[in-house]
ZAPA-326003 format. One line per field, with one value per residue (C-alpha): x, y negated, z; residue number from 1. Coordinates in pm, 1 decimal. Each point is the difference from the previous one (the first is absolute). Example, Ala and Ser with C-alpha at 12.3 -4.5 7.8 and 13.67 -1.06 7.14 Angstrom:
BEGIN
X: [1230.0 / 137.0]
Y: [450.0 / -344.0]
Z: [780.0 / -66.0]
seq: [1 / 2]
This chain:
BEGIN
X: [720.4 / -202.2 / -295.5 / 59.3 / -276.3 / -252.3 / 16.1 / 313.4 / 282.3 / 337.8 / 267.6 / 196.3 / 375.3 / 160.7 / 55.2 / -415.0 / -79.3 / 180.8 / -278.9 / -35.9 / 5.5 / -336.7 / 22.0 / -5.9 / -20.9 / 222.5 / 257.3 / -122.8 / 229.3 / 166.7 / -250.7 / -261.9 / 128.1 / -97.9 / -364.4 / -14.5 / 155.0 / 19.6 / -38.6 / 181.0 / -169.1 / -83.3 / -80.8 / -236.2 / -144.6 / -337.3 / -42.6 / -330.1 / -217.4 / 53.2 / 254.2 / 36.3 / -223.4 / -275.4 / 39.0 / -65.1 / -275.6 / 94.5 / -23.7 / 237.2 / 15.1 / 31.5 / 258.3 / -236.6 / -67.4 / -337.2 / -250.5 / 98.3 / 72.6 / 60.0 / 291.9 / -23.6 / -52.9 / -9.8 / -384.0 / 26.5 / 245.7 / -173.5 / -347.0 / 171.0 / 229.6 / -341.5 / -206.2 / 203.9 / 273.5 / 298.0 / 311.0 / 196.4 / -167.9 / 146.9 / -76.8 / 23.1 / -9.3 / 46.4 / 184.4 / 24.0 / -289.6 / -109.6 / 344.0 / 74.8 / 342.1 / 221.1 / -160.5 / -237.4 / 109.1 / -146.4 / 99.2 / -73.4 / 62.2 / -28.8 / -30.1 / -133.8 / -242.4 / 300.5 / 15.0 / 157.2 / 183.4 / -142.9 / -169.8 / -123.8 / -260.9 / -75.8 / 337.2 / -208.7 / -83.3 / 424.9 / 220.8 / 307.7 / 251.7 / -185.8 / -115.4 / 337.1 / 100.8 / -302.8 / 84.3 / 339.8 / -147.4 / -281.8 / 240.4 / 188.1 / -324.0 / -252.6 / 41.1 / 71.5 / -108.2 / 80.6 / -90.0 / -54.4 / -34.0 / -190.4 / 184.7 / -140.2 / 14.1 / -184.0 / -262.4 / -64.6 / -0.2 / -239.7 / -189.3 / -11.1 / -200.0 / 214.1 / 323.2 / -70.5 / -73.2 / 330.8 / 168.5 / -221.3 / 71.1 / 393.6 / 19.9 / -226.7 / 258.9 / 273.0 / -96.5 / 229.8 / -314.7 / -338.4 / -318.7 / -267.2 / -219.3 / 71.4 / -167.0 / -46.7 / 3.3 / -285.9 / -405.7 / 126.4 / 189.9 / 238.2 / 220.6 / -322.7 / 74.4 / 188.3 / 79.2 / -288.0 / -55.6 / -200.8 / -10.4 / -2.7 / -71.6 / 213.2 / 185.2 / 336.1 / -159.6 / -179.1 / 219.1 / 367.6 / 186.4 / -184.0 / 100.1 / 339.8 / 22.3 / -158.9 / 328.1 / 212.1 / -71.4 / -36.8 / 335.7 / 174.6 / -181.6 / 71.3 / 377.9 / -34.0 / -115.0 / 250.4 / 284.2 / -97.8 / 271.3 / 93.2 / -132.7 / -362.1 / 61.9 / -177.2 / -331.4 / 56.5 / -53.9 / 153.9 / -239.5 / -320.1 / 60.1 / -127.9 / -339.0 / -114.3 / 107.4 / -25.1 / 395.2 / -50.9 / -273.7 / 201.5 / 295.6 / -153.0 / -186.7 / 315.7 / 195.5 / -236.1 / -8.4 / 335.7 / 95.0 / -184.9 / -342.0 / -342.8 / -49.8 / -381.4 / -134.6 / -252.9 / 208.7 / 223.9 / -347.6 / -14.6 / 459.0 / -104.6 / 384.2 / 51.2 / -344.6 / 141.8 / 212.7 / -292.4 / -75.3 / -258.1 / -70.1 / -28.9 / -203.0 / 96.6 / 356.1 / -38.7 / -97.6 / 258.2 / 222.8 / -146.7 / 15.1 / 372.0 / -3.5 / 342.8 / 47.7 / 231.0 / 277.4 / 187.3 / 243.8]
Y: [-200.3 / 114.4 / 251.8 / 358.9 / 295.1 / 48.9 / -329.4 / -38.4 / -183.3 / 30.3 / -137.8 / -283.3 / -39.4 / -268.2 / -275.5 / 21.0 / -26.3 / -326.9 / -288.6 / -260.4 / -373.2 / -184.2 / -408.1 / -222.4 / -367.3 / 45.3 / 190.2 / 297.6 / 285.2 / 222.6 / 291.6 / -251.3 / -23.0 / 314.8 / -80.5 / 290.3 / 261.6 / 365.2 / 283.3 / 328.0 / 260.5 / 295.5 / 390.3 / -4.4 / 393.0 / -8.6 / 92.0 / 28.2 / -272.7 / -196.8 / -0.9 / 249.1 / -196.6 / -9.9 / 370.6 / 73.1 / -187.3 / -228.2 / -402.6 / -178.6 / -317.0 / -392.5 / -183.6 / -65.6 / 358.6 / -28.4 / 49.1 / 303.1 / -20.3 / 261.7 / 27.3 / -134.3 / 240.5 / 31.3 / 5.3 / -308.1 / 38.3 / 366.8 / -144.5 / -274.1 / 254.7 / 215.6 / -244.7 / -206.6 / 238.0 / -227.7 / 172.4 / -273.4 / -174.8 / -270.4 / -91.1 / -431.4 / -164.1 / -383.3 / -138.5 / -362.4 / -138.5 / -157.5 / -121.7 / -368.7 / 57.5 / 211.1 / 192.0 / 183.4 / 397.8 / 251.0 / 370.0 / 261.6 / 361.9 / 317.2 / 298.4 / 288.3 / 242.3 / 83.5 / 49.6 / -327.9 / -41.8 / 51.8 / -308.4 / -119.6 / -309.1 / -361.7 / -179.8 / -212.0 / 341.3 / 77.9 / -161.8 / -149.8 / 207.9 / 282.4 / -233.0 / -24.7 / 364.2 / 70.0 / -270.7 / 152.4 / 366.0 / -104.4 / -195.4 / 336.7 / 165.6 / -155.3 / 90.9 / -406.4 / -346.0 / -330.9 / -361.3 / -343.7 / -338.7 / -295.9 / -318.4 / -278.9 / -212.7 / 265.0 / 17.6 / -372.4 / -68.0 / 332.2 / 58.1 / 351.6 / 190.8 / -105.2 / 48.6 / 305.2 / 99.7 / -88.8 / 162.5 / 299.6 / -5.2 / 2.9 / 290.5 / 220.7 / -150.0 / 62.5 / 391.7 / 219.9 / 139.4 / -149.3 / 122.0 / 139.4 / -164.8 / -169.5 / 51.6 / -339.5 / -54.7 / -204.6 / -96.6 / -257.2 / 70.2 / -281.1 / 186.1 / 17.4 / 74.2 / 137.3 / 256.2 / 257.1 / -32.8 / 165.3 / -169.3 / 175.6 / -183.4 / 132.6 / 127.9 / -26.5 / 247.5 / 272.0 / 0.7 / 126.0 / -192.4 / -358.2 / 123.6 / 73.5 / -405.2 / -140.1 / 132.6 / -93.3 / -367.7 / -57.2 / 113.8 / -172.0 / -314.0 / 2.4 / 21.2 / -278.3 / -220.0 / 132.1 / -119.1 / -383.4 / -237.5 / -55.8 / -335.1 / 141.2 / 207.5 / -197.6 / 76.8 / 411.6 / 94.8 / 344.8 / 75.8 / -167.9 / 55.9 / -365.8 / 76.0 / -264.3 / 134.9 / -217.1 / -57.3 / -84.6 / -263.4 / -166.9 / -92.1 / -53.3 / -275.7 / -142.3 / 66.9 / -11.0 / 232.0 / 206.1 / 66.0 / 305.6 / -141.9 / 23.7 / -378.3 / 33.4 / 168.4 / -172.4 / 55.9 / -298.5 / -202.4 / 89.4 / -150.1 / -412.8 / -22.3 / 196.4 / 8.6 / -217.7 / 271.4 / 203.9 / 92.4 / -55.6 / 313.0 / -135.8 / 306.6 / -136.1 / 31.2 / 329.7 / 169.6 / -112.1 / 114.4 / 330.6 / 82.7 / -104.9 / 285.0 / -109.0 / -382.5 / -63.9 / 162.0 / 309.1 / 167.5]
Z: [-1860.0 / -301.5 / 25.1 / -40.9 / -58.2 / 255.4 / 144.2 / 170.2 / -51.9 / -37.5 / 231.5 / -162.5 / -45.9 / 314.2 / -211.3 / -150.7 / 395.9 / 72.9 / 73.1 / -180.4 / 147.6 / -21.0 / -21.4 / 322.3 / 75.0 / 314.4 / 109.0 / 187.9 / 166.4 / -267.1 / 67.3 / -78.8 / -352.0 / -133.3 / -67.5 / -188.8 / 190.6 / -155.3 / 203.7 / -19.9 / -80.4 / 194.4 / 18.3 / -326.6 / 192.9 / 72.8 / 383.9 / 168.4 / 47.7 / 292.7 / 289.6 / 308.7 / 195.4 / -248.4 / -69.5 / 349.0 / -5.9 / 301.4 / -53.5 / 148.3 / 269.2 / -129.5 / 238.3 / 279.1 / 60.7 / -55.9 / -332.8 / -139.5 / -430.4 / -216.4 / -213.1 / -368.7 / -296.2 / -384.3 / -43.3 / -166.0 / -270.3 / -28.5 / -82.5 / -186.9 / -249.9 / -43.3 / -99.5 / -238.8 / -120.8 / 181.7 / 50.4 / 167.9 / 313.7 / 155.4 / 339.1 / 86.1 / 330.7 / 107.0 / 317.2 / 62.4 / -111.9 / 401.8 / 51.6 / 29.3 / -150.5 / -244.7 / -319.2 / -35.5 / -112.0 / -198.8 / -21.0 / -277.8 / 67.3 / -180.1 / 234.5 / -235.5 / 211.6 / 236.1 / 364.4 / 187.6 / 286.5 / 341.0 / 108.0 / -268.9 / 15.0 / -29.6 / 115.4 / 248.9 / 206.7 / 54.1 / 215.6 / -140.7 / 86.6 / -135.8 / -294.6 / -124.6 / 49.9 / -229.9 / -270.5 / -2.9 / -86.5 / -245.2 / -179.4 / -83.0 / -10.2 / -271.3 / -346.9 / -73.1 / 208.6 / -109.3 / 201.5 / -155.2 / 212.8 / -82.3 / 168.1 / 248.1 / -303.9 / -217.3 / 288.6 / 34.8 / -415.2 / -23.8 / 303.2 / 143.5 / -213.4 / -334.8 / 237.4 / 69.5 / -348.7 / -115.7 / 275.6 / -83.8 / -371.4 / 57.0 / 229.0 / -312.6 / -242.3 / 204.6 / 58.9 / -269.2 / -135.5 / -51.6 / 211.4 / -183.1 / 337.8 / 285.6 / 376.5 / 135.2 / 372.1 / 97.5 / -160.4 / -278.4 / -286.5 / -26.6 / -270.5 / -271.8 / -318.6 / -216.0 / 316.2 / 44.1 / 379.7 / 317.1 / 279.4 / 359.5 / 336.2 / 219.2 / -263.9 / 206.3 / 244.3 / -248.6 / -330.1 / 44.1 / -333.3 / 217.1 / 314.2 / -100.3 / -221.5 / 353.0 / 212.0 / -259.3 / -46.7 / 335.2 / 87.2 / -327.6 / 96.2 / 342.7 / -36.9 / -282.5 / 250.5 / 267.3 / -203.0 / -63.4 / 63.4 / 385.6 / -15.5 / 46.7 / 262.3 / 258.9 / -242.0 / 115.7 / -359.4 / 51.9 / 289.3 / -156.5 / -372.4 / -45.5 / 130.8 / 263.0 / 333.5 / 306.7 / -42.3 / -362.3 / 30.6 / 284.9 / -200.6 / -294.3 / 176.7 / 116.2 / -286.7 / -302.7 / -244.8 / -226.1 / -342.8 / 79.7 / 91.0 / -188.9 / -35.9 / -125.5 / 314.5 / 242.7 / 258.5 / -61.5 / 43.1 / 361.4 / 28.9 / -81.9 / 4.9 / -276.4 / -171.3 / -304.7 / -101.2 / -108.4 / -346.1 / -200.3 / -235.9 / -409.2 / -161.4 / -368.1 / 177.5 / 179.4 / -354.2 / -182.6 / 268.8 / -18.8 / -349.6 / -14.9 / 252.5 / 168.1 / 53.8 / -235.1 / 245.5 / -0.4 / 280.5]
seq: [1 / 2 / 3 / 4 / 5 / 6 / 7 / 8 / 9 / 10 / 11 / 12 / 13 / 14 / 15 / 16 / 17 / 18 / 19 / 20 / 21 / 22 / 23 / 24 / 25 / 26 / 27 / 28 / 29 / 30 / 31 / 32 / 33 / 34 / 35 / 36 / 37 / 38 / 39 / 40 / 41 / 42 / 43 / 44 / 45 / 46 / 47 / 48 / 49 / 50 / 51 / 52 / 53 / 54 / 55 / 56 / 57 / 58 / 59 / 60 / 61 / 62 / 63 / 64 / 65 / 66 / 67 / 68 / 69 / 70 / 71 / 72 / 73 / 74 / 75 / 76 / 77 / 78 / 79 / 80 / 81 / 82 / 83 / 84 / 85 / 86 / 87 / 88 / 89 / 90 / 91 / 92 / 93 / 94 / 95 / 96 / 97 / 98 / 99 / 100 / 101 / 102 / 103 / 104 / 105 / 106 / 107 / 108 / 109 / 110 / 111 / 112 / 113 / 114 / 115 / 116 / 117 / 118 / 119 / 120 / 121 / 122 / 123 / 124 / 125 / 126 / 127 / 128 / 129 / 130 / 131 / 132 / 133 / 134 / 135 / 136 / 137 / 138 / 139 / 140 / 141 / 142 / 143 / 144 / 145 / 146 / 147 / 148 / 149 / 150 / 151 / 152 / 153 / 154 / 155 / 156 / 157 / 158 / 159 / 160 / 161 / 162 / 163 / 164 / 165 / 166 / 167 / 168 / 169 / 170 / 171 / 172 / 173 / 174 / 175 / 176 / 177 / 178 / 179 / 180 / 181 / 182 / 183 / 184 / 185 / 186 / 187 / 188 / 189 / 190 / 191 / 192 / 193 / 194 / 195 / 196 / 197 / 198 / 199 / 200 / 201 / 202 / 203 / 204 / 205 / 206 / 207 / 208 / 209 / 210 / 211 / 212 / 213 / 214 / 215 / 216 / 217 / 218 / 219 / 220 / 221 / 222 / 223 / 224 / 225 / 226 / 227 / 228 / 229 / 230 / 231 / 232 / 233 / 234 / 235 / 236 / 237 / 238 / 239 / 240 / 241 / 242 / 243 / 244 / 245 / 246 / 247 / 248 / 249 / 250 / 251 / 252 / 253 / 254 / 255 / 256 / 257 / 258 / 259 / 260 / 261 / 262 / 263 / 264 / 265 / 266 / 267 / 268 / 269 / 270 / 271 / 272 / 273 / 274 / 275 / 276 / 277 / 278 / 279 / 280 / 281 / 282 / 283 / 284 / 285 / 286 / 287 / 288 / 289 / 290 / 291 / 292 / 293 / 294 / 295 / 296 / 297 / 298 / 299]
């Protein structure tokens, strides 16, 4: 997708849209091999800001029913393309980064100041039926989104913050167009430099292109970890997304850990029948690591 006058962008041919695999140590579902996953690109009109909801001026409900929200916007990217010139905003958001297995997932989205789909917020407010329905319709929606993982390997030679860097770094480089900024979900900027960065708490919630990367990876990382092999089944990956549910911690204590597992977390201290599996973190390792950038591996 290359830039075009006033800031948009112009829709790129099918074959420029195909992802592009990122490297792995094992062998995750097919879906899982498109680290950097291109978006199609949508409506490039500019519509009013917000959605219906947020026009009306109604917030909406989280799942509960309780603690009204109100919908996300573009004040952000507004302020943002004012103040520095930026014509291209990307919005990033993380999911992963608490769960005991799997990888941890970055998305990058472009919106442009358009309106989005009804429902709009952080992907932690929807259910998952609805979650899905929305992941569907943003995918066809944003101008261009683009995901990059960071493996249980990557995590235990890096340690979180460096993980999620890289996973960070190859959803931007994946995107068919550079951002002039990015919107970073969250008070630290993990991405640094040479990216020009705001971060947002709560940005899932109040910025629109973050809102729209939350629902995204959720739902791509979800059905990654839906589709491990059958022999983990008994671990409920597609119900718990490797997060430590009551079922999870139950047979990993009987079973010890996957393939799949983070094998540097404290939580193996608290299993003494599997706590010599754990993994010591090397920094001198975990930079080199880094700045080859893929492990050495490609898929």
């Amino acid at each position: 997708m290359d830039p075009a006058p006033g800031g948009l962008t112009r829709r790129l041919p099918p074959a420029a849209r195909r992802g592009r695999g990122l490297s792995a140590v094992r062998e995750w579902p097919e879906n899982a091999r498109s680290g950097g996953v291109r978006g199609t690109p949508g409506e490039r009109v500019r519509k009013p800001e917000g959605n219906p909801v947020a026009t009306a001026g109604v917030g909406r409900r989280n799942l509960a029913g309780a603690m009204p929200y109100e919908p996300p916007t573009h004040r952000v990217e507004r302020s943002i393309r004012a103040t520095t010139g930026a014509r291209i905003v990307a919005g990033v958001d993380e999911v992963g980064r608490g769960a005991w297995a799997g990888p941890v997932t970055v998305c990058a989205a472009i919106t442009g100041l358009r309106r989005p789909p009804a429902g709009l917020t952080d992907s932690k407010l929807i259910s998952p039926r609805r979650r899905e329905e929305l992941a569907a319709e943003l995918e066809k929606w944003v101008t261009a989104y683009a995901l990059g993982h960071a493996t249980p390997e990557e995590i235990d030679a890096l340690g979180m913050t460096a993980a999620l860097r890289l996973a960070a770094r190859r959803a931007l480089e994946a995107l068919p167009v550079r951002p002039d900024a990015v919107i970073l979900d969250g008070k630290h900027d993990y991405l640094g430099d040479p990216w020009r960065v705001r971060t947002v708490i709560k940005g899932d919630q109040s910025c629109i292109a973050v809102a729209a990367a939350s629902v995204i990876a959720k739902v791509r990382r979800d059905a990654m970890m839906a589709e491990l092999p059958g022999e983990y089944a008994d671990f409920a990956f597609a119900a718990n997304a490797g997060y430590p549910s009551p079922v999870h911690q139950a047979v990993l204590a009987e079973r010890g850990p996957t393939p799949y597992h983070r094998l540097s977390w404290a939580y193996l201290d608290a299993l003494p029948r599997w706590r010599h599996l754990k993994k010591t973190r090397i920094p001198t390792a975990a930079s080199e690591l880094e700045s080859g950038g893929q492990l050495g591996f490609d898929f």
